[in-house]
C-alpha positions as CSV (number, residue, x, y, z in Angstrom):
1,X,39.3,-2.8,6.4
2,X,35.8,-3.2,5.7
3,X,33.8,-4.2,8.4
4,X,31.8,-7.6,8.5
5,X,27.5,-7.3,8.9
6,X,26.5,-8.0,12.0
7,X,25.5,-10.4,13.7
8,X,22.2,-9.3,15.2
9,X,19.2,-9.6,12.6
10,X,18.0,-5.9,13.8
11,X,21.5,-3.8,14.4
12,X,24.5,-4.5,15.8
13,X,24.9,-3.9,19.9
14,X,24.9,0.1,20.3
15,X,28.6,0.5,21.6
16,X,29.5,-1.2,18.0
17,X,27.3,1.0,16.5
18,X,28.9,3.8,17.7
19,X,32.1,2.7,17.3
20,X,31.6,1.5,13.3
21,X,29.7,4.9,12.8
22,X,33.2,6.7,14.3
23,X,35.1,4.9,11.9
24,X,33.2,5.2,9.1
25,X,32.9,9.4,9.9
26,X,36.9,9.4,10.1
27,X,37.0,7.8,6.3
28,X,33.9,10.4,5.3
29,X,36.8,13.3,6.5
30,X,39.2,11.2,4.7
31,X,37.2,11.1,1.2
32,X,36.4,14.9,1.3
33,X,40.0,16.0,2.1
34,X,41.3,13.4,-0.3
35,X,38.9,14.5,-3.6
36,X,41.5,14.0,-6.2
37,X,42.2,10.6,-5.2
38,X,40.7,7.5,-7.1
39,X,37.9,7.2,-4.5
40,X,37.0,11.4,-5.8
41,X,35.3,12.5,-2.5
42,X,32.3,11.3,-0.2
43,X,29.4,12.5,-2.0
44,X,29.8,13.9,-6.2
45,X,27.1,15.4,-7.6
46,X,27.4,13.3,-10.7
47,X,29.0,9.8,-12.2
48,X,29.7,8.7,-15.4
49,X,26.9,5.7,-15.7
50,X,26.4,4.0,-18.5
51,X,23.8,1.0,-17.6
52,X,21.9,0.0,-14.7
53,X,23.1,-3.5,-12.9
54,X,19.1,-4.8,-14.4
55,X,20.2,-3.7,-17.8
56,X,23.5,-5.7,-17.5
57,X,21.7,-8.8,-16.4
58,X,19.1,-8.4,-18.9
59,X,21.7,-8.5,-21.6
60,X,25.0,-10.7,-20.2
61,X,23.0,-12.8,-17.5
62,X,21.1,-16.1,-17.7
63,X,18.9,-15.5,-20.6
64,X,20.5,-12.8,-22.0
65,X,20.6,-12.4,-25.6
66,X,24.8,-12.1,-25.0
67,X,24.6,-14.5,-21.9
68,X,28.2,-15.2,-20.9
69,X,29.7,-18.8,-20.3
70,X,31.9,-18.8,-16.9
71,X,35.6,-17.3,-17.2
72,X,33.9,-15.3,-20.9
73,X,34.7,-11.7,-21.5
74,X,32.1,-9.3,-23.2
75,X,34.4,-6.7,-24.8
76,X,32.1,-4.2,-23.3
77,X,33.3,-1.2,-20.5
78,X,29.9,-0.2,-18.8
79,X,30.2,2.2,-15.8
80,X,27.4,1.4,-12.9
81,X,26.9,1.9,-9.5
82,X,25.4,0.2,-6.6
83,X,25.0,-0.3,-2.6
84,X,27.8,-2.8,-1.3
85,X,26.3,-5.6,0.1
86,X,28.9,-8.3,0.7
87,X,32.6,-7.4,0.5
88,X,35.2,-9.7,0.5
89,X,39.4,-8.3,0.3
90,X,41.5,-11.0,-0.9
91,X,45.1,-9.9,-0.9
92,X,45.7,-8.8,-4.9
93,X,41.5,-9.2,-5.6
94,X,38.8,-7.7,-3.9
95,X,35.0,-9.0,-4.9
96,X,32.2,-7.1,-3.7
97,X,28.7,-7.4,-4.8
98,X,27.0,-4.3,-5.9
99,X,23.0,-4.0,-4.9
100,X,21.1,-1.7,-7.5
101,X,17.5,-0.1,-5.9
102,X,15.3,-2.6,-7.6
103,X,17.5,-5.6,-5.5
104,X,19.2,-6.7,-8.9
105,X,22.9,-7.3,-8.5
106,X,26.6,-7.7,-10.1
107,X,30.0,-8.5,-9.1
108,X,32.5,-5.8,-8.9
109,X,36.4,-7.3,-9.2
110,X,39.0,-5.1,-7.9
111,X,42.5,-6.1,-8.9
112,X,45.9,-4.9,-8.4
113,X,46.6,-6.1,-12.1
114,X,43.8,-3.5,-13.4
115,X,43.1,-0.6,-11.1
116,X,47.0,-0.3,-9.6
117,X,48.2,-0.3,-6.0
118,X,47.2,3.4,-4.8
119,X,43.5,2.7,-6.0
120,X,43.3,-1.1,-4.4
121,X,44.8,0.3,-1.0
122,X,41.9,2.8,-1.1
123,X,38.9,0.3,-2.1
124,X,40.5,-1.9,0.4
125,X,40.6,1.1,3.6
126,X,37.5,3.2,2.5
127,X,34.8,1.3,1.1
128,X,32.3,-0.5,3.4
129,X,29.1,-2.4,3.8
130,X,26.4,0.0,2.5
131,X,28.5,2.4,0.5
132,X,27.1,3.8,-2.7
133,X,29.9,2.9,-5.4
134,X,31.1,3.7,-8.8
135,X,32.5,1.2,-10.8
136,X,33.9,1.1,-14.9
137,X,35.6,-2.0,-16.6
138,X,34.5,-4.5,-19.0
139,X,31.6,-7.3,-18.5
140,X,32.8,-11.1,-17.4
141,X,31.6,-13.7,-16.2
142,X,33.5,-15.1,-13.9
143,X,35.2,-18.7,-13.2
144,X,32.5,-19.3,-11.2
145,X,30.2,-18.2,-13.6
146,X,29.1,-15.2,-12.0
147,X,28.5,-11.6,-14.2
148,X,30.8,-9.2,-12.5
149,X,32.7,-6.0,-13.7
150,X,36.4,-6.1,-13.9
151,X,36.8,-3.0,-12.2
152,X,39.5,-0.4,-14.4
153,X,38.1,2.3,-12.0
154,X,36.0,3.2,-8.9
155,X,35.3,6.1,-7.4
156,X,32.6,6.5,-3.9
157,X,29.2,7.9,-4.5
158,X,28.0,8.4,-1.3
159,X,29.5,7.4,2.1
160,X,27.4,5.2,4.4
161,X,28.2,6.2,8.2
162,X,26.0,3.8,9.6
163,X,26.2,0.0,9.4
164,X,24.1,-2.3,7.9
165,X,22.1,-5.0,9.1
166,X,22.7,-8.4,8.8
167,X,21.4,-9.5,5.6
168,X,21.3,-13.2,6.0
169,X,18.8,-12.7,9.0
170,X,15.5,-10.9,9.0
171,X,14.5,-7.9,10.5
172,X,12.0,-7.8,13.1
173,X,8.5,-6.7,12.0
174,X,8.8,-3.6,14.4
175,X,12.1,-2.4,12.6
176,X,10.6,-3.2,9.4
177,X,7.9,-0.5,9.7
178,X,10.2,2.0,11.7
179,X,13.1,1.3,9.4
180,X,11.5,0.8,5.9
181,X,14.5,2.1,4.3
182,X,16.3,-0.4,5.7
183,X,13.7,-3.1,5.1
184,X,14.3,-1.9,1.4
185,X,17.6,-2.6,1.4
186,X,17.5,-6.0,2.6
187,X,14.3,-7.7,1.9
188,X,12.8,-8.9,-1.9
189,X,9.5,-8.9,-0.2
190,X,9.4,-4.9,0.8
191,X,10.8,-4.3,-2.8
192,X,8.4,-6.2,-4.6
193,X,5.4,-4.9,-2.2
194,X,6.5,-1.5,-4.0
195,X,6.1,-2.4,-6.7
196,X,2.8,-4.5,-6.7
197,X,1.6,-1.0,-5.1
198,X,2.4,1.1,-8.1
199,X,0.9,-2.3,-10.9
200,X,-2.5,-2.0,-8.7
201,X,-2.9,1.7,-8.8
202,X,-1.8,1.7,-12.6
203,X,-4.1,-1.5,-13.8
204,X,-7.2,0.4,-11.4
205,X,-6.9,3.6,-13.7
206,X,-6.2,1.6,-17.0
207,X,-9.7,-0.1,-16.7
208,X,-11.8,3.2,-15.4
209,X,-10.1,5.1,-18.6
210,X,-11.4,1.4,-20.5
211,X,-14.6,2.2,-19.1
212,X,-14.7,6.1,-19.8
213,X,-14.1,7.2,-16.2
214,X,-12.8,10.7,-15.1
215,X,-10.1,10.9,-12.4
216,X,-10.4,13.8,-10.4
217,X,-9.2,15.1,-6.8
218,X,-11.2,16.5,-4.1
219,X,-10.0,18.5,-1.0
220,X,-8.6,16.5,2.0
221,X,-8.7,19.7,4.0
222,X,-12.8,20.2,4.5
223,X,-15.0,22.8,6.6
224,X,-17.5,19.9,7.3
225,X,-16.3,15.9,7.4
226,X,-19.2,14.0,5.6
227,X,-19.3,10.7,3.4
228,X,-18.8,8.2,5.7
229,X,-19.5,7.7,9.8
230,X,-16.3,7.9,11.1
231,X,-14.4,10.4,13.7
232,X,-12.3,12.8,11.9
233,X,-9.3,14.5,12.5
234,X,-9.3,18.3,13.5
235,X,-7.1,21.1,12.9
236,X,-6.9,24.9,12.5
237,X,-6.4,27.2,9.8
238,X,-4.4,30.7,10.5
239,X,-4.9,32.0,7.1
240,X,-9.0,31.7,7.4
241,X,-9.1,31.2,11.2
242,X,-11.7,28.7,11.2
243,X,-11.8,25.0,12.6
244,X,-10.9,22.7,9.2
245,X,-11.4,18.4,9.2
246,X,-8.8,16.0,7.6
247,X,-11.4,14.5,5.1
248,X,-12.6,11.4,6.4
249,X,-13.7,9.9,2.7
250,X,-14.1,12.1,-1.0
251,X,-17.9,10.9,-1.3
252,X,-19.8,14.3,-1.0
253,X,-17.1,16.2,-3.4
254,X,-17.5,13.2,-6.3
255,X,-21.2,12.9,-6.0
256,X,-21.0,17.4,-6.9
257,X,-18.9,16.8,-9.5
258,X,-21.9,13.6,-10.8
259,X,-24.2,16.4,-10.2
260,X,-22.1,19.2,-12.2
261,X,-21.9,16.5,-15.2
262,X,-19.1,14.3,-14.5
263,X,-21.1,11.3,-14.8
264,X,-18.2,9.1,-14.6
265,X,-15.6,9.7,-12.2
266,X,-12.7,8.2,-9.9
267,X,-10.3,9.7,-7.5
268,X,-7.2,7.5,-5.8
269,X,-6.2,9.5,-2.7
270,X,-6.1,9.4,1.5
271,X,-7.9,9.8,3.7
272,X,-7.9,10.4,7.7
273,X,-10.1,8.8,10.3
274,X,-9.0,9.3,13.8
275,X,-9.9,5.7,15.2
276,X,-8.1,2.6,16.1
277,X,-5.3,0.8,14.1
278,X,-4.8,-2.7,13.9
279,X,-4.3,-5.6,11.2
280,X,-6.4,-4.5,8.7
281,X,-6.8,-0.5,9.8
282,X,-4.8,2.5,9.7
283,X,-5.5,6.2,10.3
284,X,-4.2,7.0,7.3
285,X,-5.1,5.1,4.2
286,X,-5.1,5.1,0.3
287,X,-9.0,5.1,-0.3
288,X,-10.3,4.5,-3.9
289,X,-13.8,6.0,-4.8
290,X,-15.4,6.2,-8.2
291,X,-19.7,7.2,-9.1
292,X,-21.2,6.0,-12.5
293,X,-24.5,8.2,-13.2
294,X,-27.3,5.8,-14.8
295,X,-25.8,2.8,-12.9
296,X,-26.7,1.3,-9.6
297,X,-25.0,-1.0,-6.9
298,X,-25.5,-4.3,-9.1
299,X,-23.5,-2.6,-12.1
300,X,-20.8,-0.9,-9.4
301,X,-20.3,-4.4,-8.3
302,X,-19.3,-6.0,-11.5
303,X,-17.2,-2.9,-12.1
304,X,-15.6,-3.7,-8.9
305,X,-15.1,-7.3,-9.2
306,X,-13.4,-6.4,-13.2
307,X,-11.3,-3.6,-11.4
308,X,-9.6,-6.2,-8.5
309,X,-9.4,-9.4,-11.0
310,X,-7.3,-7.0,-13.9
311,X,-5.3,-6.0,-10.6
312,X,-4.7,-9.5,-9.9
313,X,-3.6,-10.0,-12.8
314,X,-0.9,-7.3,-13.2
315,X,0.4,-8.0,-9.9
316,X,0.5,-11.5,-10.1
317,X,0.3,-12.7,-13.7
318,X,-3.1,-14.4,-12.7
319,X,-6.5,-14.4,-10.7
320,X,-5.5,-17.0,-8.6
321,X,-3.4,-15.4,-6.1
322,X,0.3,-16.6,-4.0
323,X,-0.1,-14.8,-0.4
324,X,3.3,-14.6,1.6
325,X,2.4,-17.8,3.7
326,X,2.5,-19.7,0.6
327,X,-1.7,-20.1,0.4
328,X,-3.4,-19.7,-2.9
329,X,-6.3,-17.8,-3.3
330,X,-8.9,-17.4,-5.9
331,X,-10.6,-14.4,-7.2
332,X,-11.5,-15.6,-10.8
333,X,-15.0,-16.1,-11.7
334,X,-18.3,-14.6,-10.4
335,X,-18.6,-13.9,-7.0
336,X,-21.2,-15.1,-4.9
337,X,-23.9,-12.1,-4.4
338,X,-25.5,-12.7,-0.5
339,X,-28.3,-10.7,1.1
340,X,-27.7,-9.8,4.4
341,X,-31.1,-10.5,6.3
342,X,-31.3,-14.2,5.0
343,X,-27.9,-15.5,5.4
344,X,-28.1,-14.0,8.8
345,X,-31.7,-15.8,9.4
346,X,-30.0,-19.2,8.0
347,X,-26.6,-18.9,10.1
348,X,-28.3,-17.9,13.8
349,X,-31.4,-20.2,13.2
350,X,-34.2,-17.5,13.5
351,X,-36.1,-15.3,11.1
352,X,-34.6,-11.9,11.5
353,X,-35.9,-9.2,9.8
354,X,-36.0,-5.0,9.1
355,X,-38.8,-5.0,11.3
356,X,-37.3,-7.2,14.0
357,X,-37.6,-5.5,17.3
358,X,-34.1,-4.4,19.0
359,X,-35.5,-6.3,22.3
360,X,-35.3,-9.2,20.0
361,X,-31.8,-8.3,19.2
362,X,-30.6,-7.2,22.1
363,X,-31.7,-10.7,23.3
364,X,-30.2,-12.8,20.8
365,X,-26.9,-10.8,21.0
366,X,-26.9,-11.7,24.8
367,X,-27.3,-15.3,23.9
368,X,-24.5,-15.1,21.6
369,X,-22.1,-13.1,23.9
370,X,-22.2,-10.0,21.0
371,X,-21.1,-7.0,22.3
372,X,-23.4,-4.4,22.2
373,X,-22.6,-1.4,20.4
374,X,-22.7,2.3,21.7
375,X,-25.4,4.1,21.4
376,X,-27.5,1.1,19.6
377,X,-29.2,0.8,17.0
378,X,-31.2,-2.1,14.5
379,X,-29.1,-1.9,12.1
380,X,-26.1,-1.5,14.1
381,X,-26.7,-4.7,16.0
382,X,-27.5,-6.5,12.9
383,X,-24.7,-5.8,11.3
384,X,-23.1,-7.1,14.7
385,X,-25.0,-10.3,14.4
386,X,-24.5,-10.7,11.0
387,X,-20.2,-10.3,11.6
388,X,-20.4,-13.1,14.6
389,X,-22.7,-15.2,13.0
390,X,-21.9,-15.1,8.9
391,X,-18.5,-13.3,8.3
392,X,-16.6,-16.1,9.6
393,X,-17.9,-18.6,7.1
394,X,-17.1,-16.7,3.7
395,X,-14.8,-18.4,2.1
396,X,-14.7,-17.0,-1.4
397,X,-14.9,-13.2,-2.4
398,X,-18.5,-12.2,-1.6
399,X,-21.0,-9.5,-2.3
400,X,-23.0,-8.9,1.0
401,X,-26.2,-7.1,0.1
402,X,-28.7,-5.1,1.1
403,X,-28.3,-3.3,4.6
404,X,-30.0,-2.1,7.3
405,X,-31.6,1.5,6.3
406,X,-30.4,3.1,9.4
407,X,-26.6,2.9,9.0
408,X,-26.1,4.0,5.8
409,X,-27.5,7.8,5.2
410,X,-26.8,8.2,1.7
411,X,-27.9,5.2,0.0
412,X,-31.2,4.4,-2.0
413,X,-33.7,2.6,-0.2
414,X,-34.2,-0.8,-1.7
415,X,-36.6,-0.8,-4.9
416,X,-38.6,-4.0,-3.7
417,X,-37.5,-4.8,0.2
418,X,-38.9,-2.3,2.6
419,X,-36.4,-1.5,5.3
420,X,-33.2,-2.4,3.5
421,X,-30.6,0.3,1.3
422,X,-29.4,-1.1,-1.9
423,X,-26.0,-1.1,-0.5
424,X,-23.2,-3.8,-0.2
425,X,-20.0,-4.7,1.7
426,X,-17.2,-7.3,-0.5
427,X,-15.6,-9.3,1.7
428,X,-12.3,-10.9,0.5
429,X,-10.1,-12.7,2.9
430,X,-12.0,-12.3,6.2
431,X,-12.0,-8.5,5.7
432,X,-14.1,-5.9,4.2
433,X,-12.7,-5.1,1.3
434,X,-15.2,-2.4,-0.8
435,X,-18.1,-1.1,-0.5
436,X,-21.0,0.0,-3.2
437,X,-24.5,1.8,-3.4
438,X,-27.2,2.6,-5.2
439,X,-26.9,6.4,-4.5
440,X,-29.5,8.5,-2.7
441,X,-30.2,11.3,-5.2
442,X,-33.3,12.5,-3.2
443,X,-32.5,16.1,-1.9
444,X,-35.7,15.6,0.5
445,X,-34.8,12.1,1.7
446,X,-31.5,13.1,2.1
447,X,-32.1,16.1,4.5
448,X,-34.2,13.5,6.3
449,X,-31.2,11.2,7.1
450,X,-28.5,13.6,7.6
451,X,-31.4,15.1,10.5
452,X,-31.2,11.3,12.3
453,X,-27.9,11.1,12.1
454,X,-27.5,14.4,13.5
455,X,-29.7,13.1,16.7
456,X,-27.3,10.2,17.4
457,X,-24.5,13.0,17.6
458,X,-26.6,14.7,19.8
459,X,-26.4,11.5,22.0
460,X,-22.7,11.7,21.8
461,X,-22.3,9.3,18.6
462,X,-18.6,10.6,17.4
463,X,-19.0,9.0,14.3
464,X,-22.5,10.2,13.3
465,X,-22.9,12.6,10.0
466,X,-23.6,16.2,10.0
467,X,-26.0,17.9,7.7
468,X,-24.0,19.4,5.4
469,X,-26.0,22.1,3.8
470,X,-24.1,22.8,0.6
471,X,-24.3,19.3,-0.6
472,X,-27.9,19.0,-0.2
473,X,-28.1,22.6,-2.2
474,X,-26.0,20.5,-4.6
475,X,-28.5,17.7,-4.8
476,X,-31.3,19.9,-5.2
477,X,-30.1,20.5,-8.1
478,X,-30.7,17.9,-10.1
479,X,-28.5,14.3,-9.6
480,X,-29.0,11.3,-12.0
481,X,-29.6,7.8,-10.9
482,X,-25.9,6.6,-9.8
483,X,-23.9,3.7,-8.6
484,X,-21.5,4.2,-6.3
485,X,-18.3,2.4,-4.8
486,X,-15.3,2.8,-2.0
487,X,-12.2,0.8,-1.9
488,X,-9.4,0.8,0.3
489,X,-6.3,0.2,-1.9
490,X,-4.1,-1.0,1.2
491,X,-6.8,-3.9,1.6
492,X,-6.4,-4.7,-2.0
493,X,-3.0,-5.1,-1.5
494,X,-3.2,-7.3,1.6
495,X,-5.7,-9.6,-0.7
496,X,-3.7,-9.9,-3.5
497,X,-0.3,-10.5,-1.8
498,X,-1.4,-11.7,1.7
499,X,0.2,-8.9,3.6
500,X,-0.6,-7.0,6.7
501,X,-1.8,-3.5,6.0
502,X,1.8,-2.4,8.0
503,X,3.5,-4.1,5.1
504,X,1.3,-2.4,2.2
505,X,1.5,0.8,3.5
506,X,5.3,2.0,2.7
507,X,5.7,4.5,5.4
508,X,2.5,3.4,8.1
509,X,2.3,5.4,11.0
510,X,3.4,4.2,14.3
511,X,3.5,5.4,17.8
């Protein structure tokens, strides 16, 4: 007989386990030695399919075009298959509920009457919660009004050794992520989490190619990390025996290919930093970069606030948003632009300014109860400052402008405000979401700032940039004015659906 799910929402006790996966190996043995039979062996290469369980429903189901009254018949055989998910053995009928990939399902009616006694005796000894079947006979709808297949014949395509999990109870988050194929299986949300995935990453390159945008790729295996401050990860390459770095961001490789003529370009692909992971970070993450030559951060950021709205959009029909909690979020219209220096003045009730003294900071930080940052520096504190202070406050999506010049290396100095870059930080949802410059083009300027951040390495800063000598040689040749932008697309996900980054990332990594 089949067996029942379980009744723990994770897995059923181990010794069950065990037991149910014994069970189920013995009717594996069974299906191979018995190929010939109706059931046709544990694993075929092939099946006769004619439509997918969706197509079925599109057609026959509720607002179908040949929707079926209860107790109506079709007049159509189709052959589909699909995961059992419920399974119920009734004597002379057996119902089971067949689960196609994309969740959609369709009854499956086993009778005596249509499939004859050898072929019921073997649905009813072999088949099992999570079993991949086979299944041809005509289209109904039942008496209850349900779309099911009269079954005429089945056959196995493929054995399921292990059990199921209950699928009327939820699976802890820590399964979820160490499980995702069984969170698949079970759960609409980690389906449809999928799929929002693949709408975001098709509606980002539908509106770059709108905008006549190049999509490139760049290596992720790199003799020098550079593009971002951020501790890399290291490994080793046999064939050239030399140490290589798991790219920490594509920056450097984009801005060669601006300089060799691409003056639009894009690449969607990872990238590694070797740092913490929590809500909203992971060491391995989807990163989205692009560079428009003859633009600057102002026109990056209306690209980026067109590029997350039209992703809204696809995912979720609109630009007003429904996160998993139920809470509605809105990122139509303009976004508020903020410069960083003033809203910080406003929020801590003192002037603060580029040439603010880090004794100053230091002491206001102190009064605040900010941590101070390793190996300290203005702009590093007031970018602190600004986080306690300001970040808790935005509400809607914001553009946070113009940043300290000493944390950010490769960005333009401000045209009018000494001591700022023209750089900024979008935060959506409490969280950094993007980030976008007015490029540093100067070859001069830029040797300058990659020999400061080579100090603070000296001091034992991890994160600090290198000089990276082929990318100034690069810039010395000759890069137009350019705007800039980063996006993480796990973050986009978590602002458009609401999610932890551990439920937009389909395989995260965990310990």
């Amino acid at each position: 007989m089949p067996e029942t799910p379980a009744e723990n929402a994770d897995a059923t006790p181990e010794d069950d386990v065990i037991q149910q996966k014994a069970v189920r190996l013995t009717k594996r043995e069974r299906l191979i030695s018995e190929r010939e039979s109706a059931a046709g062996g544990a694993y075929p290469v092939s099946l006769p399919i004619t439509a997918s369980i969706a197509e079925l429903r599109a057609q026959y189901g509720d607002g179908g075009p040949d929707e079926l009254e209860a107790g109506a018949e079709s007049g159509t055989i189709a052959g589909v298959a699909g995961r059992v998910v419920f399974s119920r053995n009734t004597g002379k009928l057996c119902f089971a509920a067949l689960q196609a990939g994309d969740g959609s399902r369709i009854q499956a009616m086993v009778s005596l009457a249509k499939v004859g006694e050898d072929a019921l005796a073997d649905w009813k000894e072999l088949v099992d919660l999570g079993d991949h079947v086979f299944v041809s006979g005509e289209v109904i709808s039942s008496r209850r009004g349900e779309l099911s297949i009269m079954v005429e014949s089945w056959q196995m395509a493929a054995k399921a050794v292990m059990p199921l999990p209950n699928l009327h109870s939820e699976l802890s988050e820590e399964s979820r992520v160490r499980q995702r194929y069984l969170d698949l299986i079970v759960r609409d949300q980690a389906r449809s989490s999928v799929i929002a995935r693949a709408k975001t990453n098709q509606s980002l390159r539908e509106t770059f190619v709108g905008h006549g945008f190049t999509e490139v790729e760049t290596p992720m295996l790199q003799v020098q990390p550079g593009g971002a401050t951020a501790r890399p990860f290291v490994t080793h390459s046999n064939a050239f025996d030399t140490e290589l770095f798991m790219r920490i961001a594509p920056e450097l490789y984009l801005k060669r290919a601006v300089v060799g003529g691409i003056d639009r370009v894009f690449e969607i692909n990872r990238n590694f930093r070797n740092e913490g992971a929590d809500s909203t970070h992971s060491p391995e993450f989807a990163m989205l970069e692009a560079y428009e030559a003859y633009s600057d951060y102002s026109g990056i950021a209306d690209l980026t606030q067109e590029l997350i709205q039209k992703a809204a959009v696809a995912v979720a029909g609109s630009t007003t948003v429904t996160w998993a909690d139920g809470t509605e979020y809105d990122l139509g219209g303009n976004w508020d632009r903020v410069s960083m220096y003033p809203s910080l003045s406003e929020a801590a009730g003192v002037e603060i300014t580029p040439e603010s003294s880090l004794d100053d900071l230091l002491a206001l930080a102190g009064k605040a109860g900010v941590d101070v940052p390793p190996h300290v520096t203005h702009g590093k504190l007031v970018e602190e400052l600004w986080e306690h202070f300001v970040k808790t406050g935005l509400k809607r999506p914001t553009f946070v402008m113009d940043f300290p010049v000493d944390t950010s290396p490769l960005v333009r100095e401000h045209r009018t405000v000494p001591g700022v870059v023209e750089k900024w930080d979008l935060y959506v949802r409490g969280f950094e979401l993007a980030t976008g410059y007015s490029e540093l083009v100067d070859p001069v300027i830029q040797r300058e700032r990659f020999v400061e951040q080579a100090k603070l390495a000296d001091r034992g800063d991890d994160e600090a940039m290198r000089i990276d000598e082929d990318f100034l040689r690069a810039l010395e040749h000759g890069m137009p004015p350019t705007g800039g932008m980063g996006m993480g697309i796990d973050r986009l996900l978590m602002a458009i659906t609401g999610l932890g980054i551990r439920e937009t990332i389909l395989f995260p990594l965990v310990k």
